[in-house]
C-alpha positions, 0 to 999 in steps of 0.5 A, a space after each residue: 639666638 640661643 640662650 647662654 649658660 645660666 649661672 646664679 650668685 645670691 647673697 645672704 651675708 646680710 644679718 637683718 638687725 632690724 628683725 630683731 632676731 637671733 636667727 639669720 634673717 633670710 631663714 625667717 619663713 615665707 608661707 612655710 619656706 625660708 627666704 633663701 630657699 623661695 630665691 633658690 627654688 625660684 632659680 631652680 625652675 631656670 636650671 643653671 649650670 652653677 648656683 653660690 651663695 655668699 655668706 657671712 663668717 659664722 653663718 653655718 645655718 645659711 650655708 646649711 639652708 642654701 643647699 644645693 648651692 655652694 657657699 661662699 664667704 664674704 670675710 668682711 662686710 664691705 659691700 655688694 661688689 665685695 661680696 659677689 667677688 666671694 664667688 670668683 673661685 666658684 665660677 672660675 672658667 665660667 662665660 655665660 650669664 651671671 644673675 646676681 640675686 638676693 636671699 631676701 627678696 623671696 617674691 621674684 618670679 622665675 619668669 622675671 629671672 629669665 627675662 633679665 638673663 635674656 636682656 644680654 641676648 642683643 649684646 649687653 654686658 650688664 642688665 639692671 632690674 628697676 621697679 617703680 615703687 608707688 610711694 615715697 622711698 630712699 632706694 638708688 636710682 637708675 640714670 637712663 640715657 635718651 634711649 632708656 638703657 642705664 648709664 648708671 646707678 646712684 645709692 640715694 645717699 650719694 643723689 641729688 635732687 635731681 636724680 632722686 627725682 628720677 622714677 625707675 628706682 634699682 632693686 640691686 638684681 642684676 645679670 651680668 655677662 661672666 666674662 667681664 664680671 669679676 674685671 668689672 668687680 676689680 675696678 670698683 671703688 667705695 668713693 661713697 657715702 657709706 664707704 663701701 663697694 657697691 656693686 650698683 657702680 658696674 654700671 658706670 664702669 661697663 659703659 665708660 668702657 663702651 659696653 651695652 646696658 639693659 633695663 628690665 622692669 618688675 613689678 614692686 612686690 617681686 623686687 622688694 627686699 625684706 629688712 623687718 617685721 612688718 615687710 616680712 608680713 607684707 611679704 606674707 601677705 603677697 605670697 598668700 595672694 599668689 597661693 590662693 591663685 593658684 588654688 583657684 586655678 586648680 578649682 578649688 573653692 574658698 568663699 572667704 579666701 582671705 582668712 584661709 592660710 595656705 603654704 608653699 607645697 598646699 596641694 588641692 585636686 578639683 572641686 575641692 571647698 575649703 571653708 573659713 579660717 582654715 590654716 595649711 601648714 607644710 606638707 597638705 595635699 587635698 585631692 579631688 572632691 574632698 570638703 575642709 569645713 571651717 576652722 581647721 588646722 592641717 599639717 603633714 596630712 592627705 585628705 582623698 577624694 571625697 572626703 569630709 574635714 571639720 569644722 573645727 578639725 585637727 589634722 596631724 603629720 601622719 594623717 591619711 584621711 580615706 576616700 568619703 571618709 569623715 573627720 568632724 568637728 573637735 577631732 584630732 587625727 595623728 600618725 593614723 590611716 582611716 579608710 574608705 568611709 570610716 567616720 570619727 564624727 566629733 570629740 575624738 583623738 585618733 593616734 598611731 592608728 588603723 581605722 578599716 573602711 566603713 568603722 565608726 568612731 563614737 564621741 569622746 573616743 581616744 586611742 592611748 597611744 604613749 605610755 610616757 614612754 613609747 608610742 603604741 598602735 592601734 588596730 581598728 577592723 572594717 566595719 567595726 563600732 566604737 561607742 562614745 567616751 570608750 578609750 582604747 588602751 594600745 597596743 590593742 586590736 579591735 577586730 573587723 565588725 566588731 562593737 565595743 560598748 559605750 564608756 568602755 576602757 579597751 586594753 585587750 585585743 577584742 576578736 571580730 564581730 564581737 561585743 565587749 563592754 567594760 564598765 563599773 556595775 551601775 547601783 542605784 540608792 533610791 531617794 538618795 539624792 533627795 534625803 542629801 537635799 534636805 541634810 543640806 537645806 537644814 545645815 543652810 537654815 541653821 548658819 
């Protein structure tokens, strides 16, 4: 049988008081990506034919952060069933499937998202998605008929003990069939402990009116909302469970996977090793061969093939890291390309900058790239030799094989394959330093 139109209604109205935040709940972040966006990335991998998200007035940082979805706003706060008839307008004329979803429950996979949909294939008009969480919990239930498809759903407020005993608890997920959505929507009441239109009553009402129901079953973790802190973090550490699998399975080697960060768009090729402690903000690819050592902070930066970061290492948004080139320990690198086997060993900020293939950068090297005002680059040939604690004063060029001398202040552009050294004339006072010594000792004896 073929599949039926896909579309999505998710609702993020909800504020989040227990975040304790002045910012929306659903764009508190996940592995570098804002809840709604996860449920929406997420749905996307379905490609539905129309895609709404329901807000609250006011809240134009949602709306922004849904897009490409299309907003919707929920006037007042009256609850679930109220918020998705938000969507009438936006899928007027629409007749196949509709998945009602939640911008906090950023862990829902794409393949469960299907499953649901598909769950109306044998004639359903309503799919509920339960779970069975492992310990105590005030969620509704889910009250089954002798052939476990859903008679109805009962917020734990309104549940006696006997179906608060029952164990397939309601995540609130649903897919619903779109020709009968919006008149199931009409009809439910807030004849409810709390005074609101729950959204969960559908379910009730679609089989007083002798239309199927369909259970799916999801793990725990992916159906879980998230309503503080602490369940932010627990959702954090799911995501950077999965990340890591998905590491692995690229072939990557992480022999302390728990302390290593990674974010939604981390990138590895194979054979890559990622050493302790290391932490991969949005925007990293990491391609086949290359070695992190531990302890190192990436952001917005390509490490090639082959090459080496670390320990201890900085990589900034800009940063391209050549093919068997070298980053080592105490080295921050930002806005700069090093080629093919350039090496900035240890102690050394290299920014706006071009370092040719096969340079080195001595310890204690800087490029001077702001001048308080504007960012300047530097150039820095093939082959070229920079000594250690030399600062290099841009705009400036440093020609191909050139050597600038340790200690050096470079503010001049230096031609290739020549030697410049800058530095104060050395003097030296003989027996100063012992004639000082001895000043000093008979200034101590005579206190």
């Amino acid at each position: 049988m073929a599949r039926r139109s896909l579309a999505a209604v998710v609702l993020a109205a909800g504020r989040g008081e227990r975040m304790r935040s002045s910012m929306p709940k659903v764009l508190h972040e996940i592995a570098g990506r804002t809840m709604i966006a996860h449920v929406l990335d997420t749905l996307g991998e379905l490609a539905p034919q129309r895609a709404v998200c329901i807000t609250g007035p006011g809240m134009d940082r949602v709306a922004a952060g849904a897009v490409p979805a299309e907003t919707a706003v929920q006037a007042e706060p009256l609850g679930t069933a109220h918020a998705v008839l938000a969507a009438r307008d936006a899928l007027a004329g629409f007749d196949g499937t509709v998945l009602v979803l939640f911008a906090d429950t950023p862990l829902l996979r794409a393949s469960t998202m299907q499953a649901l949909a598909d769950s109306l294939a044998d004639g359903a008009a309503v799919a509920v998605l339960g779970m069975r969480p492992s310990g105590a919990n005030q969620y509704g239930r889910v009250v089954q008929d002798v052939g476990g498809k859903p008679q109805a759903i009962v917020e734990w407020r309104d549940a006696g003990p006997d179906v608060r005993a029952l164990p397939v608890c309601n995540s609130g997920i649903m897919a619903v069939d779109g020709r009968c959505l919006f008149s199931l929507l009409e009809r439910v009441g807030n004849d409810n402990a709390k005074g609101e239109y729950y959204l969960t009553d559908i379910v009730a009402l679609a089989r007083a009116d002798g239309m199927g129901t369909a259970l799916v079953e999801a793990a725990e973790e992916e159906a879980l909302g998230i309503n503080s802190r602490a369940e932010l973090a627990g959702a954090e550490a799911a995501m950077q469970r999965r990340l890591r699998e998905r590491a692995f399975a690229a072939g990557v080697t992480m022999p302390m996977p728990e302390t290593v960060y990674l974010s939604y768009d981390t990138r590895f090729g194979r054979d890559v090793t990622v050493g302790p402690n290391t932490v991969f903000l949005t925007g990293v690819t990491v391609e086949e061969g290359a070695e992190i050592r531990a302890f190192c902070h990436l952001k917005g930066a390509i490490v090639r093939s082959g090459a080496r970061v670390g320990p201890y290492a900085r990589l900034r948004p800009g940063a391209d890291v050549g093919p068997g080139a070298g980053v080592g320990n105490f080295v921050e690198v930002k806005n700069a390309v090093l080629e093919a086997g350039s090496k900035a060993n240890h102690l050394a900020y290299i920014g706006d900058a071009h370092v040719g293939a096969d340079a080195n950068i001595g310890a204690g090297t800087i490029t001077c790239n702001y001048d308080g005002f504007r960012k300047h680059r530097t150039e820095i040939g093939a082959g070229a030799f920079i000594g250690s604690n030399t600062a290099l004063v841009a705009p400036v060029t440093v020609g191909p094989g050139a050597v600038v001398g340790a200690g050096s202040t470079v503010s001049r552009n230096v031609e290739a394959d020549a030697l410049v050294v800058e530095r104060a004339q050395q003097t030296e006072r003989k027996g100063w330093a012992a004639r000082l010594r001895m000043r000093r000792n008979r200034q101590s004896s005579g206190d």
